[in-house]
N, C-alpha and C positions, 0 to 999 in steps of 0.2 A: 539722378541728382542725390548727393551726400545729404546724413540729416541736417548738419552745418546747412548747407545751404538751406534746407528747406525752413528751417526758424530763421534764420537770414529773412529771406523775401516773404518768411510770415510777419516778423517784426517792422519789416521795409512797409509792407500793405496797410498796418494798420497805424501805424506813426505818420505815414501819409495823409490819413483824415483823419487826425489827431485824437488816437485813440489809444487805450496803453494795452499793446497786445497781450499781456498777463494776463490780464479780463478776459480775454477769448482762448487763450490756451488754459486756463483754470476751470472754462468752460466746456469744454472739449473732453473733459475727465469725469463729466457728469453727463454728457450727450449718450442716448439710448444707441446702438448700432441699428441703421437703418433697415427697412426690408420692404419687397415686393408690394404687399398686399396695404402696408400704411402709405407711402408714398405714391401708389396709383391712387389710393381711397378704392380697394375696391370694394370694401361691403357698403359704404356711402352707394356708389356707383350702384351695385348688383341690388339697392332697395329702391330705387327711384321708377321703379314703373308699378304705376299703380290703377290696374284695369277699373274700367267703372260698371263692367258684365261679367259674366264666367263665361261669356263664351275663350278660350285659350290663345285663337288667333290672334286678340286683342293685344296681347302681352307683344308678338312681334311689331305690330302697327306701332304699339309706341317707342319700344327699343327702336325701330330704326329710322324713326323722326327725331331720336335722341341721339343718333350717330348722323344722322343728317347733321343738326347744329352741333357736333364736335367738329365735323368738315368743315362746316361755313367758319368755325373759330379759329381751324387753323388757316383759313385764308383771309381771315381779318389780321391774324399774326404775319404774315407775309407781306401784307398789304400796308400794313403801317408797317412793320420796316424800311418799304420802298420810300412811303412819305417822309418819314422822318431821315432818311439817309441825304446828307448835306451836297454830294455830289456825286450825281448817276453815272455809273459807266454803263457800257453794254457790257461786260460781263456779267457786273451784278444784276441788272434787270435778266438776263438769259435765264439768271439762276434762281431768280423768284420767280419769274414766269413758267419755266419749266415745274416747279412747285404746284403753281396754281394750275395749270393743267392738268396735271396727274391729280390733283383731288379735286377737281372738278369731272373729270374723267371718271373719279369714284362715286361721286355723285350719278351721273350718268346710269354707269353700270348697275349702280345696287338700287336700279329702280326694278331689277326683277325680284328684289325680294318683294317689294310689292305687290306685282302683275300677277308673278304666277306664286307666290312662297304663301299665300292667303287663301282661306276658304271662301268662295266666293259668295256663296249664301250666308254663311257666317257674318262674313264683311257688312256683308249689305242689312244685314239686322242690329250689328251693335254701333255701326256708325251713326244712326240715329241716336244715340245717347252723349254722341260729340256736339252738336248744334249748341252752339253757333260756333264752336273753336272749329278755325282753319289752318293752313301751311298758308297763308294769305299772311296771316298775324304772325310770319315769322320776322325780324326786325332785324337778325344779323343780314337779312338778306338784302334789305333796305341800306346798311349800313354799307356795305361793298357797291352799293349801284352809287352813292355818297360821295366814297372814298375813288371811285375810280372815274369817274366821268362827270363834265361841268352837269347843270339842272334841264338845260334846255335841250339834253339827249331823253331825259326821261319824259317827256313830251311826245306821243303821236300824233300824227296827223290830224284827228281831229281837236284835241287838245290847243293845235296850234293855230283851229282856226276860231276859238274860242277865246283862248289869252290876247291877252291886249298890248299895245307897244312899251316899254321900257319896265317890263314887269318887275313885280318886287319876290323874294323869295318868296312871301306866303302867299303870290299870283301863282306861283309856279306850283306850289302843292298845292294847291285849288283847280289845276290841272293837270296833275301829272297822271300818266297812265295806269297806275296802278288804285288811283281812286274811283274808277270806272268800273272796276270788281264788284263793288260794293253800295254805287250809288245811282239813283235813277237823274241823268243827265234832265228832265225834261222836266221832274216834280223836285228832285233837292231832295227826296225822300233816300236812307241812309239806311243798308241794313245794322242791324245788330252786331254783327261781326265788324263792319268796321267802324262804330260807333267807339267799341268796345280799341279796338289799336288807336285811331286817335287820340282816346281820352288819358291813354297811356302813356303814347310814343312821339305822339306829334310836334309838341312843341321842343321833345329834345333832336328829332329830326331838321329841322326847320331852324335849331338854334348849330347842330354838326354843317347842314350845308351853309348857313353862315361863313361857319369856321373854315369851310373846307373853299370856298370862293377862291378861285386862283390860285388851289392850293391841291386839286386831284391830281391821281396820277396822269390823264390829259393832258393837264397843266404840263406838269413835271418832265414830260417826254419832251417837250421843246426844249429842255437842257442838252437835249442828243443833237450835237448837230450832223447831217446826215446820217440816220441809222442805216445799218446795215439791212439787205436783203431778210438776212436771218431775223435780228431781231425781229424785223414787220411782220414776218409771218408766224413770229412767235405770240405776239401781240393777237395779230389778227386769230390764232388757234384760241387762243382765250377768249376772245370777246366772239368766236361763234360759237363754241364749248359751254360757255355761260350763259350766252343772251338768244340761241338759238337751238340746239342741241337738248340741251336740260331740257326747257320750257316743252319741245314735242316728245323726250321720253314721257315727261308728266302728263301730258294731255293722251299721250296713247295709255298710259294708266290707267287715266280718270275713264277715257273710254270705254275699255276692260269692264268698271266697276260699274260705271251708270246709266254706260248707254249700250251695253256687249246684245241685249236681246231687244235693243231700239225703245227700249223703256223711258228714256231720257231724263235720267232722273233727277232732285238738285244738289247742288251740290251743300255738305254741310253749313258753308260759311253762303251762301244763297246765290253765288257769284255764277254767271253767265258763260261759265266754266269752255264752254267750245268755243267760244271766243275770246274770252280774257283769257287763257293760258297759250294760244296762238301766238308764235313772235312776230307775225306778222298784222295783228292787233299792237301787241305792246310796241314791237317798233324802238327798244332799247337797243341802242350800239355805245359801248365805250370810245371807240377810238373811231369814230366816222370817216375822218382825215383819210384812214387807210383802206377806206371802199370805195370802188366806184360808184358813177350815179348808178349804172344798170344794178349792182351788186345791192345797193342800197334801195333799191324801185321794188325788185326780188327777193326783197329779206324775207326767210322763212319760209321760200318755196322747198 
């Protein structure tokens, strides 16, 4: 492209949103040239772990709970994409699914920095200085169960024999399964840890699935009429990837650390850890539509 052209369709862009490109090429004569280390932020980045021990391991435990939510962020980037895009094809779903696979897939995988990349005596002395913060209080993860599936999938079974007919959304977080981590179903008594995420996150969760009513991507997929073979089973890779897969790399984890010598220990956020990180406890499915009942009876085997 000639430089003609290029102050062309630079003067074309900015007379368009009535602006007088002079301003911005007189600014351009003052702009720093950019480089690697200010545009990543990496010394923001490489200060943000801040052990509460000396034991060393600590330093990895939080680094890769911190590359865990860069993951979850880029599949909340994806994931609104898909919502906000005006009209689904299956191309373009192929193409953020295949996305959200592959780092969910990361997720997966880099739980062996966890299992095995930790001193395991180490682990088990400074994690006592984490109580009450858990990966329970993670909130982008809530935001993706939100964004991709109606309320009455995050619901298990006992959950649903609990709720009442024509619930209202704050029926539905007063049963959903993930507040069963944290609370004793029989006294109403509420540990710490998620005393601590409700008083945070709740009512902005509660006001997103609002928002989000007829509006997940659930929803969304009835734009497809007839999907393809492929699509479905790209979907269905996602929603066991996510809601099945992750959930038992993490609990063979937690195993590893709590219970490797039958010690059964608890967990820092107090949660009933062998059963609440089971997916066949929680019992989330995004797109149910495309399991069968057996499939569905057998979630999580």
């Amino acid at each position: 492209m000639s430089q003609e052209n290029i102050i062309e369709k630079i003067n074309k862009k900015y007379q368009e949103i009535g602006e007088n490109p002079d301003t911005y090429l007189n600014g351009l004569l003052q702009a720093k040239p950019i480089n690697y280390w200010d545009y990543i932020e990496v010394e923001t980045l490489l200060s943000l772990q801040r052990p509460r021990t000396d034991f060393k391991d600590e330093e990895i435990f939080i680094l890769y709970h911190q590359v865990t939510e860069l993951m979850l962020k880029l599949m909340v980037h994806e994931i609104k994409q898909i919502l906000e895009e005006d009209s689904l094809t299956e191309e373009f779903l192929m193409s953020k699914f295949s996305r959200l696979n592959r780092y969910t897939e990361m997720l997966i995988n880099s739980f062996d920095i966890m299992k095995d990349g930790m001193d395991y005596d180490d682990y088990n002395t400074f994690r006592a200085t984490l109580a009450p913060a858990s990966g329970f209080q993670s909130v982008q993860f809530r935001y993706i169960e939100l964004y991709c599936t109606q309320l009455e999938n995050l619901i298990n079974d006992e959950g649903k024999k609990r709720i009442g007919d024509n619930p209202t959304v704050e029926d539905y977080f007063e049963h959903i399964y993930w507040k069963d981590a944290g609370m004793n179903r029989k006294t109403g008594k509420k540990t710490l840890t998620l005393k601590q995420f409700e008083d945070k996150y709740l009512d902005g969760l509660i006001s997103l699935a609002k928002k989000m009513k007829g509006k997940t991507i659930q929803d969304r997929l009835q734009d497809i009429e007839s999907p393809s073979e492929e699509l479905q089973n790209k979907l269905r890779e996602f929603d066991h990837l996510y809601n099945v897969a992750w959930p038992l790399v993490h609990l063979q984890t937690a195993q590893h650390y709590l219970d490797k010598k039958g010690e059964n220990k608890a967990a820092t956020g107090g949660s009933e850890w062998k059963k609440y990180l089971h997916p066949k406890f929680q019992q989330r499915k995004f797109f149910p539509n495309l399991w069968t009942d057996n499939e569905k009876t057998n979630w999580g085997d």
